[in-house]
C-alpha positions, 0 to 999 in steps of 0.5 A: 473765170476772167476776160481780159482786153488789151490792144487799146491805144492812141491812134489818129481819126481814119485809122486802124486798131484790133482789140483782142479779149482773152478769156480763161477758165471758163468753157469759151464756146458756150459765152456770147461775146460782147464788147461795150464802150464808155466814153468821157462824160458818157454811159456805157454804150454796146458796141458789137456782140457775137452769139457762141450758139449760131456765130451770129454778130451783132452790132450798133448802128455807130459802128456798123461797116466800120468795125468787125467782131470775131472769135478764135475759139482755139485761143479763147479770145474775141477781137474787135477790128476797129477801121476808119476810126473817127473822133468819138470812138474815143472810150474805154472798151469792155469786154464781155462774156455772157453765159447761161448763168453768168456775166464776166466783164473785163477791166476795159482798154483805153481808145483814143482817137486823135486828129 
């Protein structure tokens, strides 16, 4: 089983990006999502989380009305709608899927936000 992230850029402060995390070999509904960041210099923080059991999203106080987690089940994959991006959302995003047993982690997609 694997994730895998993409649709990091390079994107200037106020604007938009929607990371997408595909999932495969694995049975999509019964993973809470997640997603995490690490920016330069710093440790790897939570960003945002949707819980497969009850749809319930979750998110960081830093990112809280700004970024949006969803789910298509259709076609495994979790976004992140990222809006009003400022300075310090510059990172590496994660993508993670949490079973009952076991954690898949992405190889991450780079985010860089520039004035």
């Amino acid at each position: 089983a694997q994730v895998v992230e993409s649709g990091g850029g390079l994107v200037q402060t106020g604007g938009s990006l929607r990371l997408s995390c595909t999932a495969s070999g694995l049975t999509f509904n019964q993973y809470t999502m997640a997603w995490f960041r690490q920016g330069p210099g710093k440790e790897r923080e939570f960003v945002a989380s949707h819980v497969h059991k009850d749809g319930s999203t979750y998110y960081a106080d830093s990112v809280k009305g700004r970024f949006t987690i969803s789910r298509d089940i259709a076609k495994n994959t979790v976004y992140l709608q990222m809006n009003n991006l400022r300075l310090e959302d510059t990172a590496v995003y994660y993508c993670n899927a949490s079973g009952k047993y076991e954690t898949y982690r992405g190889q991450g997609t780079q985010v860089t936000v520039s004035t």
